[in-house]
C-alpha positions as CSV (number, residue, x, y, z in Angstrom):
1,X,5.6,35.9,-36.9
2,X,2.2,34.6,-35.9
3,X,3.0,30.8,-37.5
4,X,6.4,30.9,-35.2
5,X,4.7,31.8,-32.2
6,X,1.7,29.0,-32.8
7,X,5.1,26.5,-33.2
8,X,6.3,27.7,-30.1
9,X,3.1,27.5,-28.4
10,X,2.2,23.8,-30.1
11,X,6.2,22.4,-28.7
12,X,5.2,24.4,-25.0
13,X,1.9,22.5,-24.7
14,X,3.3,19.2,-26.1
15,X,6.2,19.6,-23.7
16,X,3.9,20.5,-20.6
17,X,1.9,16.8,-21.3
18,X,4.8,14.8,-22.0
19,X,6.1,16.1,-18.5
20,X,2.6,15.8,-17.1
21,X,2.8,12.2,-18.2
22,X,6.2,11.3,-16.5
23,X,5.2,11.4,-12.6
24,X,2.8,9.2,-13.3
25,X,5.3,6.6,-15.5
26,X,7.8,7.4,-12.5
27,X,5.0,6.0,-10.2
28,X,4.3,3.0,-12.6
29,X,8.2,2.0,-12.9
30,X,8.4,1.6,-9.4
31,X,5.5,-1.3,-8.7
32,X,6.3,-5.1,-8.5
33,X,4.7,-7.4,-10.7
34,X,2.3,-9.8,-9.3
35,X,4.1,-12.4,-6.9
36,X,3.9,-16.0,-6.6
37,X,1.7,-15.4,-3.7
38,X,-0.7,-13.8,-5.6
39,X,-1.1,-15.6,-8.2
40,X,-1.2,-18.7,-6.4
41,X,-4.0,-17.8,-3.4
42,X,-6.0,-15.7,-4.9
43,X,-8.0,-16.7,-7.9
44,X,-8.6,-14.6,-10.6
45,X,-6.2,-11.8,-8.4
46,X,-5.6,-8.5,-10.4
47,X,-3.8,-5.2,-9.8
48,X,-6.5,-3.1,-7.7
49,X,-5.0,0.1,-7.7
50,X,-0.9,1.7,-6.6
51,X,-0.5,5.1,-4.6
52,X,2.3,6.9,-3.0
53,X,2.2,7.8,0.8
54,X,4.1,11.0,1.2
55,X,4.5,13.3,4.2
56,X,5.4,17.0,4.2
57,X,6.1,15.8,0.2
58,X,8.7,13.2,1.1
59,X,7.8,9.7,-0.5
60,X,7.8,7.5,2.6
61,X,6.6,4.6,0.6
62,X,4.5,3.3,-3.0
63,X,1.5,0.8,-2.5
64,X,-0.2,-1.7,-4.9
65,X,-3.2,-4.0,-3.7
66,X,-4.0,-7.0,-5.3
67,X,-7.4,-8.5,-5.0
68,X,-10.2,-10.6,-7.3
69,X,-12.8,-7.9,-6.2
70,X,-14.3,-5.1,-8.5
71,X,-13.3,-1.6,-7.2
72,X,-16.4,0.0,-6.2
73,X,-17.4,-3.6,-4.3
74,X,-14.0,-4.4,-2.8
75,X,-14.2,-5.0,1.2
76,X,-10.8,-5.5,2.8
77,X,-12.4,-7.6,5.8
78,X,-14.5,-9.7,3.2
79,X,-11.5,-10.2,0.3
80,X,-8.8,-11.9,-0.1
81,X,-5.6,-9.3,-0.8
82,X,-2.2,-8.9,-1.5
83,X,-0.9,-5.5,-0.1
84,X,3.3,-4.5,-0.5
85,X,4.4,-1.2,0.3
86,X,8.2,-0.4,-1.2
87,X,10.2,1.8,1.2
88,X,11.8,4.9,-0.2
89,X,13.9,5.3,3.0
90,X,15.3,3.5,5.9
91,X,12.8,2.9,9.1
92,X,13.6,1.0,12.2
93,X,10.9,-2.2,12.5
94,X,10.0,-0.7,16.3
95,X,9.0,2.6,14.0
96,X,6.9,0.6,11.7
97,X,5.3,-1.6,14.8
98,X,4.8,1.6,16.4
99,X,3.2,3.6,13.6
100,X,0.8,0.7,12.8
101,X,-0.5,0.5,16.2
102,X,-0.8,4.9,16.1
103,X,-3.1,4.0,13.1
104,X,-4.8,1.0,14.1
105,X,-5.9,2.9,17.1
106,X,-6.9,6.0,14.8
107,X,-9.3,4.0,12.7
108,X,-10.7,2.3,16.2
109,X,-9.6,-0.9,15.8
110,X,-9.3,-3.0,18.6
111,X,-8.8,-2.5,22.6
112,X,-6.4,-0.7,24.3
113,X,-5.2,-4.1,25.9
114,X,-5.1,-5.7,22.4
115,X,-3.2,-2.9,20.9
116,X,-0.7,-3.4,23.4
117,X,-0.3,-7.1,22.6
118,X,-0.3,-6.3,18.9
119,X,2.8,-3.9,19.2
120,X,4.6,-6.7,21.0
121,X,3.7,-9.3,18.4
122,X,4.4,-6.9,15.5
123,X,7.9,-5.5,17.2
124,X,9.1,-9.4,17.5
125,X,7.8,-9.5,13.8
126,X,8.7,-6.2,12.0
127,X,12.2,-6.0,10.7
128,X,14.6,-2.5,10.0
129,X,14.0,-2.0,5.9
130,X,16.1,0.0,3.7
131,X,15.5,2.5,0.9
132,X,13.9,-0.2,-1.9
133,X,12.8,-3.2,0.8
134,X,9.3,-4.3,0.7
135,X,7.1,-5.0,3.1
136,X,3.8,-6.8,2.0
137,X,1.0,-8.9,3.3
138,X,-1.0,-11.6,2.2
139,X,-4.5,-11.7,3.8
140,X,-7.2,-14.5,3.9
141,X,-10.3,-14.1,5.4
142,X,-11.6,-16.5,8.6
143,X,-7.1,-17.1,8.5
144,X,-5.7,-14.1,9.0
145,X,-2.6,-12.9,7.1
146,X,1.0,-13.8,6.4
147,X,3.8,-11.1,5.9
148,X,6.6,-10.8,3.9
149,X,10.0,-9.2,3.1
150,X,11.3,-8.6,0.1
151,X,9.4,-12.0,-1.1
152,X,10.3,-13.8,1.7
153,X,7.9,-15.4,4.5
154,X,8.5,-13.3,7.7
155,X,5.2,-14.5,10.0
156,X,2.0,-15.9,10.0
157,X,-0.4,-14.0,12.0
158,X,-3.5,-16.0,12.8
159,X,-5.3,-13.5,14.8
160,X,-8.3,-12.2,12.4
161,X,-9.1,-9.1,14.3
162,X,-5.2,-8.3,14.1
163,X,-5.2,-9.2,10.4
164,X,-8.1,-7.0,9.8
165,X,-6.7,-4.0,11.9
166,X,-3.7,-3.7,10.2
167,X,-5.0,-3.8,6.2
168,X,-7.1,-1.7,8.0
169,X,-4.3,0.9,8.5
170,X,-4.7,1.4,4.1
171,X,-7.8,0.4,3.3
172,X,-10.1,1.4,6.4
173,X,-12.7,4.4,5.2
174,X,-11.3,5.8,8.6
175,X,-7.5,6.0,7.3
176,X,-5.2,8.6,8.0
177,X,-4.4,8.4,4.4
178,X,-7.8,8.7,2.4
179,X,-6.4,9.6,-1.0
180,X,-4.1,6.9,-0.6
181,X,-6.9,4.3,0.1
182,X,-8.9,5.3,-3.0
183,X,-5.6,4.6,-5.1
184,X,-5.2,1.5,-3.8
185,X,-9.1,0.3,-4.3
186,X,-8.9,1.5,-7.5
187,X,-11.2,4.2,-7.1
188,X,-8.7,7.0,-8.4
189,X,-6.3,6.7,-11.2
């Protein structure tokens, strides 16, 4: 009776980490490989770090940051980076204009007079996305940042403190979404 119950109790504990295992495979399975952008801009560019953005438990989008920088050294105002969220539902591009400016403002970024020119440039930028779109941007210090959908060029924005404010929005110490942040710097795996 006892060697049955150790079986049982070995299969229960092998089960529990093989499901412990498969959020994090889930997470994996849904990141890009590098794109052409990456590889071609920024030398030496490797996967930083990926995370998940959830609210109230729904997955609003996954992350992955590309950069040449080590993780406890990486500055997103000093280093190159590739940044692409993939949408796991439908938003309206006003939304995601909107929302970036709510969080630009949250981490202090510029003035209220440049936030208000930044939502008009980003609503005239921003498209709607659907459930698998991605959304990503390419940025270059001293040139600011060009964005993409699904791959494809969408803008050039050559304003640096717009550029800064809005890889800001992930990778500022003052983000809404901290945990997030150290995912994507690679400081939590």
């Amino acid at each position: 009776m006892k060697l049955y119950s150790n079986r049982i109790v070995h299969l229960a504990v092998l089960c529990l980490a093989m499901l412990g295992a498969m959020p994090q495979a889930s997470a994996n399975s849904n990141l890009n490989p590098p794109p052409k952008q990456v590889t071609q801009t920024i030398d030496g560019a490797k996967l930083m770090g990926f995370g998940t953005l959830r609210w109230f438990g729904l997955r609003v989008y996954d992350g992955q940051l590309w950069a040449n920088a080590e993780a406890g050294d990486f500055n997103y105002k000093r280093d190159p980076s590739w940044l692409e969220l993939k949408y796991a539902r439908d938003f309206d591009g006003s939304d995601i204009a909107e929302r970036s400016i709510d969080e630009m403002e949250a981490i202090g970024a510029g003035t209220k007079e440049q936030r208000q020119a930044w939502l008009t440039k980003l609503n005239s930028i921003f498209p709607n996305v659907k459930k698998g779109h991605t959304l990503s941007a390419l940025f270059t210090p001293g040139k600011g940042m060009q964005l993409f959908r699904n791959g494809q060029p969408l803008a050039k924005i050559e304003d640096q403190e717009l550029a800064e404010a809005f890889m800001g929005i992930w990778l500022d110490p003052k983000t809404s979404a901290p945990e997030m942040r150290r995912e994507l710097i690679g400081l939590k795996r």
